[in-house]
C-alpha positions as CSV (number, residue, x, y, z in Angstrom):
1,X,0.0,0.0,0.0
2,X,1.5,3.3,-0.9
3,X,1.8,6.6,1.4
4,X,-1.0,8.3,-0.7
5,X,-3.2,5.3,-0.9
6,X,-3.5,5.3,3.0
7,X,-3.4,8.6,3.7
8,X,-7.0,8.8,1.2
9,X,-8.4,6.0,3.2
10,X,-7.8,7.6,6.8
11,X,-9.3,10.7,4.7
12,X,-13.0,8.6,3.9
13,X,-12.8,7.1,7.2
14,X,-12.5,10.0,9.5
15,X,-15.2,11.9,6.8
16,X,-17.7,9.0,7.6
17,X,-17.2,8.8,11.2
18,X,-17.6,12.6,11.4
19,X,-20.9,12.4,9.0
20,X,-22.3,9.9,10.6
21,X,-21.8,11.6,14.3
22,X,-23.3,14.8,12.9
23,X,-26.3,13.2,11.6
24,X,-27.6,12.4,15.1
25,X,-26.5,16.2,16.1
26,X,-28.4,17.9,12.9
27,X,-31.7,15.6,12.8
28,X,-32.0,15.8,16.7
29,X,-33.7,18.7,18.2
30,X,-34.2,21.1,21.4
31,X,-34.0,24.7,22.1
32,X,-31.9,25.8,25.2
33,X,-30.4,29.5,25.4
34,X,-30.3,29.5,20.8
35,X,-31.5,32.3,18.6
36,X,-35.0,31.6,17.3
37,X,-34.9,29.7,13.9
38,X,-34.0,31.5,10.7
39,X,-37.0,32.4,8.9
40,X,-37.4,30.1,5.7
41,X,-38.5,33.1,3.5
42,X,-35.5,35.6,3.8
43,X,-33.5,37.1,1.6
44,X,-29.7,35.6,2.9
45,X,-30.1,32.0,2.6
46,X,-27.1,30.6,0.4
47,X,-27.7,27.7,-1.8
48,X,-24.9,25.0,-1.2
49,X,-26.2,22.1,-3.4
50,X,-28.6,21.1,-5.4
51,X,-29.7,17.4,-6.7
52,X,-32.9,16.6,-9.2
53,X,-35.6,17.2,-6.4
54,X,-33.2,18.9,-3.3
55,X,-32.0,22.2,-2.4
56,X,-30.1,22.9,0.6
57,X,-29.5,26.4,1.8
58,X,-27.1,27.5,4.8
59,X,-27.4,30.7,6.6
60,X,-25.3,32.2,9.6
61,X,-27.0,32.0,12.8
62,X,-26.3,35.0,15.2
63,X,-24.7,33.9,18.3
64,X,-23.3,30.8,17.1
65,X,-20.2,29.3,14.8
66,X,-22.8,26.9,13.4
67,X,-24.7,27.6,10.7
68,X,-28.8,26.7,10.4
69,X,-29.7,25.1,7.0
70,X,-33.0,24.9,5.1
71,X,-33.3,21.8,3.0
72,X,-36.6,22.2,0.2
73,X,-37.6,19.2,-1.6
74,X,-40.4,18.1,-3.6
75,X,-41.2,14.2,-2.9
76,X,-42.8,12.1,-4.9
77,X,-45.5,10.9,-2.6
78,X,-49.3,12.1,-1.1
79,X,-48.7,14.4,2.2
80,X,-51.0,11.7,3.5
81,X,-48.2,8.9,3.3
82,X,-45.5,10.7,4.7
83,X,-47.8,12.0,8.0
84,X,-48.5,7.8,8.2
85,X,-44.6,7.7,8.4
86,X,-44.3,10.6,10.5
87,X,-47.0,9.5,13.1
88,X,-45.1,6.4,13.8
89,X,-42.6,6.8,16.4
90,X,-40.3,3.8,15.1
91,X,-40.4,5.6,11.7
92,X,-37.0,7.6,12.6
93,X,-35.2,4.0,12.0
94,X,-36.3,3.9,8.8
95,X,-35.0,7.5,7.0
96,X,-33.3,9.9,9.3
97,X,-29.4,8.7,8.8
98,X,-28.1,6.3,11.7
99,X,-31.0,6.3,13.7
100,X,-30.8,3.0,15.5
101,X,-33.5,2.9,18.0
102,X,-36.9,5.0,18.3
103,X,-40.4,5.0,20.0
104,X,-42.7,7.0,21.7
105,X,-43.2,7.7,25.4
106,X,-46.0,9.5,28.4
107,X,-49.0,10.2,28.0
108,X,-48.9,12.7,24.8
109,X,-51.4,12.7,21.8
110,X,-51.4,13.5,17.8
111,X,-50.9,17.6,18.7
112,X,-48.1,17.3,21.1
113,X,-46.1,14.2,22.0
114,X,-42.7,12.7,23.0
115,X,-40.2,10.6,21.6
116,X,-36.9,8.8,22.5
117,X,-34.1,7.8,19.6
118,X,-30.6,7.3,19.5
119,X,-28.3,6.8,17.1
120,X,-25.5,4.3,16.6
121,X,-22.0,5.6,16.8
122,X,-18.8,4.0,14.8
123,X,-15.5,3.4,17.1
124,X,-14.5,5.2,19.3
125,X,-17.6,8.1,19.0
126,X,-19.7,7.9,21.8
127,X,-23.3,7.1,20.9
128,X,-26.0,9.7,20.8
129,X,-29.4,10.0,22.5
130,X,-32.5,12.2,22.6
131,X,-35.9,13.1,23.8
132,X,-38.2,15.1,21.5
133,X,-40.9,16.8,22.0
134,X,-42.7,16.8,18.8
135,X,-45.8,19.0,18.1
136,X,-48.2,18.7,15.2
137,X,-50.3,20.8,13.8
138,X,-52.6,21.7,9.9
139,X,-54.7,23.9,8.2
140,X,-57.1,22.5,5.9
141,X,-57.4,25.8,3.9
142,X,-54.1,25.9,3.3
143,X,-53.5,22.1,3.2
144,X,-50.5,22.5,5.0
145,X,-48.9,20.7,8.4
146,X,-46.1,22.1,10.4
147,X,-44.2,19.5,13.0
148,X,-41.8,22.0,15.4
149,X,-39.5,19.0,16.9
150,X,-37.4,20.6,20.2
151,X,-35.3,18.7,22.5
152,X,-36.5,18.2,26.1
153,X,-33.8,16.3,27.3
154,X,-34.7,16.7,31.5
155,X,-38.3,14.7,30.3
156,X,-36.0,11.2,30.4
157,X,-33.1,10.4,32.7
158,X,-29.8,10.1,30.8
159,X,-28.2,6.6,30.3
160,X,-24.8,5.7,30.7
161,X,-22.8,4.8,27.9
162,X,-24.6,7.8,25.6
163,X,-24.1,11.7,24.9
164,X,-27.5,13.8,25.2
165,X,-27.8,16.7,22.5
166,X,-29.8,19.1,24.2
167,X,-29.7,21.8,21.9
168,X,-31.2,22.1,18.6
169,X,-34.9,23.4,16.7
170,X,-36.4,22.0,13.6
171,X,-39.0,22.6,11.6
172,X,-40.8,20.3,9.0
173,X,-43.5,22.2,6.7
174,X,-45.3,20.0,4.4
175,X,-47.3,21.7,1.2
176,X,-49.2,19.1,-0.7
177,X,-48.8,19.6,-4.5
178,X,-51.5,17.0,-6.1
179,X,-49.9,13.3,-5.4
180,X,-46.6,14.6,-5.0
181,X,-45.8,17.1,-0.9
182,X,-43.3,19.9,-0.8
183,X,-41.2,19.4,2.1
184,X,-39.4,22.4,4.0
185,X,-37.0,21.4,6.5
186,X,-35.2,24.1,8.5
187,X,-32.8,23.4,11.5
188,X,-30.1,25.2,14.1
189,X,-28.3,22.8,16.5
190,X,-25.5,23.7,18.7
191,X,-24.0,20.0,19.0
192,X,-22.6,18.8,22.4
193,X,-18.9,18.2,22.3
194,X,-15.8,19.8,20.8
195,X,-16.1,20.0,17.0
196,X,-15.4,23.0,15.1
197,X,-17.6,25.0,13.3
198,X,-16.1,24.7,9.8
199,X,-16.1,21.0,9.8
200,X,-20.0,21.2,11.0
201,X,-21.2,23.7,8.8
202,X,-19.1,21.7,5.5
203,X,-21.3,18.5,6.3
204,X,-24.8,20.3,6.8
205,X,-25.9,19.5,3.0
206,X,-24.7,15.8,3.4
207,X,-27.7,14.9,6.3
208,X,-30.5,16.3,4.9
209,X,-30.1,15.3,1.5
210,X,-29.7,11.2,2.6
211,X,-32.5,11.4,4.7
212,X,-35.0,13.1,2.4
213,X,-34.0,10.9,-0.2
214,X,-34.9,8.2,2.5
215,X,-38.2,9.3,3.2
216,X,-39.4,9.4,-0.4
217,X,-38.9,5.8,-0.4
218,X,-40.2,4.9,3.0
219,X,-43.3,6.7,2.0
220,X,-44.1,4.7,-1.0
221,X,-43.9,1.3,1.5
222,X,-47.1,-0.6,1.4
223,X,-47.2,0.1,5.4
224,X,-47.8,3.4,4.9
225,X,-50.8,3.5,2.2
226,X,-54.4,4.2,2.1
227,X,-54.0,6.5,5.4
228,X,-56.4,9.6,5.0
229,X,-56.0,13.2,7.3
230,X,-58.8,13.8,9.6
231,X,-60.2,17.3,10.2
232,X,-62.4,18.8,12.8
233,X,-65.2,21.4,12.4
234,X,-63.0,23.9,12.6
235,X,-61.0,22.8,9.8
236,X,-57.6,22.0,11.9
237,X,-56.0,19.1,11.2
238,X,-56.8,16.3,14.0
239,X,-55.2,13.2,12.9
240,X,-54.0,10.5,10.3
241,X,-55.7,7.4,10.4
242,X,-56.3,4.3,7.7
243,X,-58.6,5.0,5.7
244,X,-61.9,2.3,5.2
245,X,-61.1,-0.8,2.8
C-alpha cells in the first residue's frame, strides 16, 4: 500500500465517522439558550447544493459558529403517506441517517407528543441519544402541516454509555402539491462536544439530502398507504388514520 493510498483511506474514514456523528447532532432537536430559527422566507439564505428534487440552503445564525440550513424538496408521494410515516414513532429508523433505535413515550397525543431515539456511533464516538418533544399541527385551507421538533432532554433520565444533545430546533412544513408534498426542512443545532464550526457547517448539506431521499422511499412502503388526514369542524388538522377498505 503506498503513502498516498492510505493517507485517502484515513481521509474517507474520518469523513464517515464525522458524517455519521453529525447526523444524530443535525436531525435531533431542542432549544436551550439558541437564537430563534431563521426564517425560511429571507432574503440571505445561500444555496450549497442542489440534486434533481433537493436544495439545501445554509445561513449564519447569530450567536453561534454553526450555521442553520434549510433543505426544500419536492417528494414524490401524497402528504398523506408521509404523515403515516411521521405518526409512527419507530419511523425515525427507517429514513433519518443512523437512527438505531426509536419509540414514543408519556401520556402525549397526535398535537403534542414525545419521543426517545438514539443513534449508533462508529469506534470510538460515543453514541448519541435524545428526547423530542414533537408538536403537530394543519390547516385545511391551506393544506399545509407544520411539525416543530425541540429537545427536552430533562423529560427522560440520561443513560450511561450515551451523549444527550440538548440543543437544537427543527422545523418540518409540508405543502401538498396533487400526489406529490413539498417538504421544507429548517434546523439550528449547537451540537454537544468539541467539534469545530467549519467542519459542521461543510457537512450540513450531506444529512439532509440522505434522509430526504430516505423518506421518499419509505413513504411509497405498502405500510404506509391508504392513510387519510382527519379534520375537525373547525378545519384544523386532527389526525392520520387508515382510511376504510
Amino acid at each position: 500500500m503506498t503513502r498516498s493510498t492510505a493517507r485517502g483511506w484515513t481521509g474517507q474514514i474520518f469523513r464517515h465517522v464525522m458524517l455519521v456523528t453529525l447526523t444524530f447532532l443535525f436531525v435531533s432537536s431542542g432549544a436551550h439558550a439558541q437564537s430563534p430559527l431563521p426564517d425560511e422566507n429571507q432574503a440571505d439564505w445561500q444555496l450549497q447544493t442542489e440534486t434533481d428534487n433537493i436544495r439545501i440552503y445554509t445561513v449564519k445564525q447569530p450567536g453561534s459558529k454553526f450555521e442553520a440550513f434549510k433543505a426544500v424538496a419536492v417528494l414524490d408521494a401524497p402528504i398523506e403517506n408521509l404523515m403515516a410515516v411521521m405518526i409512527n414513532p419507530r419511523s425515525c429508523m427507517e429514513w433519518v441517517y443512523n437512527c438505531s433505535e426509536s419509540y414514543g413515550f408519556g401520556d402525549g397525543n397526535f398535537h403534542d407528543r414525545f419521543a426517545y431515539s438514539v443513534n449508533d456511533m462508529p469506534w470510538p464516538v460515543t453514541d448519541r441519544d435524545y428526547v423530542l418533544r414533537i408538536r403537530t399541527r394543519g390547516d385545511h385551507d391551506s393544506g399545509e402541516i407544520v411539525m416543530d421538533l425541540n429537545a427536552t432532554p430533562d423529560q427522560r433520565a440520561e443513560s450511561s454509555g450515551r451523549v444527550r444533545v440538548d440543543q437544537s430546533d427543527t422545523l418540518y412544513r409540508f405543502i401538498p402539491e396533487g400526489r406529490k408534498t413539498r417538504m421544507i426542512w429548517v434546523q439550528h443545532t449547537n451540537p454537544n462536544g468539541a467539534l469545530p464550526g467549519w467542519l459542521v457547517n461543510s457537512l450540513l448539506v450531506d444529512i439532509p439530502v440522505r434522509s430526504m431521499e430516505a423518506l421518499e422511499e419509505v413513504a411509497q412502503k405498502p405500510r404506509y398507504q391508504g392513510f387519510r388526514l382527519v379534520w375537525d369542524q373547525n378545519g384544523q388538522l386532527a389526525g392520520v388514520e387508515k382510511s376504510d377498505p
